[in-house]
C-alpha positions in Angstrom: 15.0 20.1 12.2 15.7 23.2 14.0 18.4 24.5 11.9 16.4 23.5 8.5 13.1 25.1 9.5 14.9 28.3 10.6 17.4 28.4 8.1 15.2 27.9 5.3 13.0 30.4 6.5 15.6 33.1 6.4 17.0 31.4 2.7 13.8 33.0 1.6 14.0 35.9 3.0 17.6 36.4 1.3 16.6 35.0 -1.5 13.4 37.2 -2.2 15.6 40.1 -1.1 18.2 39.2 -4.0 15.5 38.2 -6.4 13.8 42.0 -6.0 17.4 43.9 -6.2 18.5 42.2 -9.4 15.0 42.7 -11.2 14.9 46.4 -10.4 18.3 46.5 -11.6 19.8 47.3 -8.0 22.6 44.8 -7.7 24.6 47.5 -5.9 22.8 47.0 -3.2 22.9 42.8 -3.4 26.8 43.3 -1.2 25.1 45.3 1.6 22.6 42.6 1.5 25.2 40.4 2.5 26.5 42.4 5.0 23.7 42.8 7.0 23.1 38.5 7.0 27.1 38.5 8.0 26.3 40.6 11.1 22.9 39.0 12.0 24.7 35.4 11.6 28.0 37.1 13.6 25.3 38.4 16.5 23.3 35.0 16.5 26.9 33.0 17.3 27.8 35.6 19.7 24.1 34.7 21.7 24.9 30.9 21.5 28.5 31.6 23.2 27.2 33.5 25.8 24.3 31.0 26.2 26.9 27.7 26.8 29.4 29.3 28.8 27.7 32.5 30.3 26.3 30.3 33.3 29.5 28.9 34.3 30.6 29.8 37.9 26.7 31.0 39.1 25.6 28.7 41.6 23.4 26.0 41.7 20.1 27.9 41.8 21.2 30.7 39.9 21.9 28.1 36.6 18.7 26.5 37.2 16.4 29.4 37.5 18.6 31.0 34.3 17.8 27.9 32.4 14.6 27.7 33.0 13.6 31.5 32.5 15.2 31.7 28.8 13.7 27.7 28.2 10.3 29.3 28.8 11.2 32.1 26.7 12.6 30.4 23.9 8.9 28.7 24.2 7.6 31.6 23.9 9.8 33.0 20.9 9.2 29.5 18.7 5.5 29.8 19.1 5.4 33.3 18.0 7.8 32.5 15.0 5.6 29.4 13.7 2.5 31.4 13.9 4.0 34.7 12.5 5.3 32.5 9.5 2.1 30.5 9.2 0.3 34.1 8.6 3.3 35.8 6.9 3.8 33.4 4.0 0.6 34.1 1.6 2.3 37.8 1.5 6.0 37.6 2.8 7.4 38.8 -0.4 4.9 41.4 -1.4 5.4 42.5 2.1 9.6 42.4 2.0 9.8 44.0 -1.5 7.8 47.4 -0.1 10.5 47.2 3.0 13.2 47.2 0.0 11.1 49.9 -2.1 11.2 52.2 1.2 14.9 51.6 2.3 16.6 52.1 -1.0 15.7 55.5 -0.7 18.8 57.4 0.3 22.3 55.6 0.1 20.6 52.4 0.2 22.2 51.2 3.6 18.4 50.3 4.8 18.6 47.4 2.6 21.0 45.9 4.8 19.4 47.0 7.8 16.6 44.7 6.4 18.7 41.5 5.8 20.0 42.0 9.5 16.7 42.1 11.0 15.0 39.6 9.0 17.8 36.9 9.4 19.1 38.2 12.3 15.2 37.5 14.0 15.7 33.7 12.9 19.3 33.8 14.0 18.3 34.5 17.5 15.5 32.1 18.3 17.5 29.4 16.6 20.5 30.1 18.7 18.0 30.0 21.7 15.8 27.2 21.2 18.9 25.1 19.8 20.8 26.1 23.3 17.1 25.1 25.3 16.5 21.8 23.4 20.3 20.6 24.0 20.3 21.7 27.5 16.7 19.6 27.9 17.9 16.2 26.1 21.5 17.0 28.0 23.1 16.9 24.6 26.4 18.8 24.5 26.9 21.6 23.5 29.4 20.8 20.7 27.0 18.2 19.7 23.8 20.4 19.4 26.0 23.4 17.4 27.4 20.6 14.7 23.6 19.1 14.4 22.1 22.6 13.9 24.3 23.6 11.4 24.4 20.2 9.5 20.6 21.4 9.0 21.5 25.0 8.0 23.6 24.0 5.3 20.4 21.6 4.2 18.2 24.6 4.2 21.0 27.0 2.3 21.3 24.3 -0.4 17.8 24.0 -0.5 17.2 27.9 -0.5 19.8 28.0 -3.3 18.3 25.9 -5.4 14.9 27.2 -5.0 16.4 30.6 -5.8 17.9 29.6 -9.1 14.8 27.2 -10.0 16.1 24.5 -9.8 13.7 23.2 -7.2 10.2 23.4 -6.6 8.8 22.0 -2.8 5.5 22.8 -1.7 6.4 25.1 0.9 3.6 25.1 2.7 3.4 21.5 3.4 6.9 21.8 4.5 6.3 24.8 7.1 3.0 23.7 8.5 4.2 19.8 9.2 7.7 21.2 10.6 6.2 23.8 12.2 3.8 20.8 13.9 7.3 19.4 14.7 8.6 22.0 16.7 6.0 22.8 18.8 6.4 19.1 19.8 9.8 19.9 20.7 8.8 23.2 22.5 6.3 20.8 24.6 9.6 19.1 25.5 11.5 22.2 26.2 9.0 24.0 28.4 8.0 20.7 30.4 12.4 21.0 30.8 12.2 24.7 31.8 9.2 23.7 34.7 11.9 21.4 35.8 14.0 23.2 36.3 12.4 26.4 37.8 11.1 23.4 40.4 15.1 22.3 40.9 15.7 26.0 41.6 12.7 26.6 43.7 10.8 29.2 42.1 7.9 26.1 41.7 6.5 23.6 43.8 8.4 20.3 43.6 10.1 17.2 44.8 13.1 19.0 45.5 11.0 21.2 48.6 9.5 19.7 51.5 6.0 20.8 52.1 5.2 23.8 54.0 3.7 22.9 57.4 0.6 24.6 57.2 -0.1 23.2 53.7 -3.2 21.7 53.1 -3.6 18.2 51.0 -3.9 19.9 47.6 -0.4 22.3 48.3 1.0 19.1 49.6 0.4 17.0 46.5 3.0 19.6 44.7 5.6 19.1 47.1 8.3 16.5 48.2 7.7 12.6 46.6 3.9 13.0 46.3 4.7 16.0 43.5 6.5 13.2 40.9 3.8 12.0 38.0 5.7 8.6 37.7 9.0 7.5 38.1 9.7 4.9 35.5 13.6 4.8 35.3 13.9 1.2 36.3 11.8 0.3 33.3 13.3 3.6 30.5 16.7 4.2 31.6 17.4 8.0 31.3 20.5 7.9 29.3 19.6 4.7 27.1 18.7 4.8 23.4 14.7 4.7 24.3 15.0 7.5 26.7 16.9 9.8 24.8 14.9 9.3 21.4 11.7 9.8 23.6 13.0 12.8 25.3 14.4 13.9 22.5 11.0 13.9 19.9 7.9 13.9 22.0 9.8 15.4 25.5 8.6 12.8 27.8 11.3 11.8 30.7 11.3 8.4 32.7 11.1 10.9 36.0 8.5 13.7 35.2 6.7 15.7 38.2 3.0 16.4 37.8 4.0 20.1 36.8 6.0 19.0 34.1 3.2 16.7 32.5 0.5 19.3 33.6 2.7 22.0 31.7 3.4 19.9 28.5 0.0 18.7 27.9 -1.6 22.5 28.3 0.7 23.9 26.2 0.7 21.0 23.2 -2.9 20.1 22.7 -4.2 23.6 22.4 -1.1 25.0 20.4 -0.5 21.9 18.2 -4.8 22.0 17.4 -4.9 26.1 16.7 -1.8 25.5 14.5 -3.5 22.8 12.6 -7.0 24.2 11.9 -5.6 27.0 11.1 -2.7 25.9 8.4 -5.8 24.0 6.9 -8.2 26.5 6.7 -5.5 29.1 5.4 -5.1 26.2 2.6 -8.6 26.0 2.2 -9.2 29.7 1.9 -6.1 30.2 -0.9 -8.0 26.9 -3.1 -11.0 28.5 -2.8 -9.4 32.3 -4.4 -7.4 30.4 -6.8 -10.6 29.2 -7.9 -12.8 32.2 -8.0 -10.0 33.5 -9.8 -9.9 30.9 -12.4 -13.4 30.8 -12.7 -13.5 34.6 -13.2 -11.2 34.7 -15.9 -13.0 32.2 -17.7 -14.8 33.3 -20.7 
């Protein structure tokens, strides 16, 4: 799902690019178009090496507290790119073809500059949320890169076809309910990242002993009284029910009461702003379409 969302997104983004070159006659410019998506796909595989085997030889704490800093972050990075694409997409292409209009100026290298940054922005927070999610449903690494890309491929095919005409897909059915999808996942992810900032001790936890002078509230976020349930004698961890949980709706047989307190007060709020506001952008394009309509009628 990761790899189709983002991969469609920047299919568009090539393909509007293409689109606007070859109707103003600038196919020229279509192979530095290219070049710029070669070097922002190049850049985003170099992040997702450095990602899996950057870590390796840190200690203990150090992995942990990495893990769970860029987990937070690729949080962070998702949520901006759903809502950025919730309220680019009524204009994206009006808005890429004046970036084109202003970079061909000139010997025209801009253009590529353009493809870079607009794929190479999807390229990164895929590489980064893919690297998070694995890392959270301890999928490896090898695994997690061969998924992604199955769903790349998907969203090239897709883009392709869409580009050509060959397909029509309500797109924004298909960005709100995937983008509903993925801030599931990033629930999942940053409950992951708590955990592991807790394993590291940069957050209260099982994993620390109390302070002394605690009172009863500190004390309820430290040692055994910090776990929310421990239900791995009933879900094991590494069974089919555990992983498909952990892996869709980020819920663990073992959470602490960080973890759930972080998961629900990031979902409920996100998930419910994201919503009401896909609908009411839908509602708000019906209702020009409309007046439109209506105006042009006799």
């Amino acid at each position: 799902m990761i790899g189709l969302r983002e991969g469609l997104e920047a299919a568009l983004v090539v393909g509007v690019l293409l689109a606007y070159v070859h109707r103003i006659g600038r196919r020229d410019v279509a192979k530095r178009i290219w070049i710029g998506v070669g070097a922002a796909v190049l850049l985003s595989m170099i992040l997702g090496a450095i990602l899996t085997y950057g870590a390796y030889g840190l200690s203990f704490t150090a992995q942990e507290a990495i893990g769970g800093s860029l987990s937070i972050l690729a949080v962070v990075m998702v949520t901006w790119m759903v809502f950025w694409m919730l309220r680019a997409s009524g204009d994206l292409g009006a808005d890429l073809r004046g970036q084109v209009d202003r970079a061909l100026v000139g010997n025209g290298w801009g253009v590529a500059a353009i493809g870079f940054v607009s794929v190479g922005r999807e390229g990164l927070e895929t590489a980064l949320f893919i690297w998070a999610t694995t890392r959270a449903n301890d999928i490896s690494p090898l695994t997690g890169f061969l998924t992604a890309v199955s769903g790349i491929v998907i969203a090239i095919i897709l883009g392709w076809l869409l580009y050509r005409g060959m397909l029509r897909i309500n797109l924004t059915v298909f960005f709100r309910w995937s983008g509903a999808l993925l801030i599931v996942f990033a629930a999942g992810v940053l409950a992951y990242g708590v955990h592991d900032l807790q394993e590291a001790g940069f957050l209260p936890g099982p994993f620390a002993p109390p302070p002394p002078e605690a009172g009863a509230f500190v004390a309820a976020w430290f040692g055994e009284s910090a776990w929310a349930f421990q239900l791995s004698h009933l879900i094991a961890p590494d069974g089919f029910l555990g992983a498909l949980l952990k892996g869709t709706i980020g819920f663990s047989p073992e959470m602490t009461k960080l973890e759930v307190f972080a998961w629900f007060l990031y979902l409920v709020p996100t998930l419910t702003i994201f919503l009401r506001a896909s609908f009411a952008q839908e509602r708000e394009r019906a209702a020009r379409k409309i007046a439109a309509t209506q105006k042009g009628t006799p």
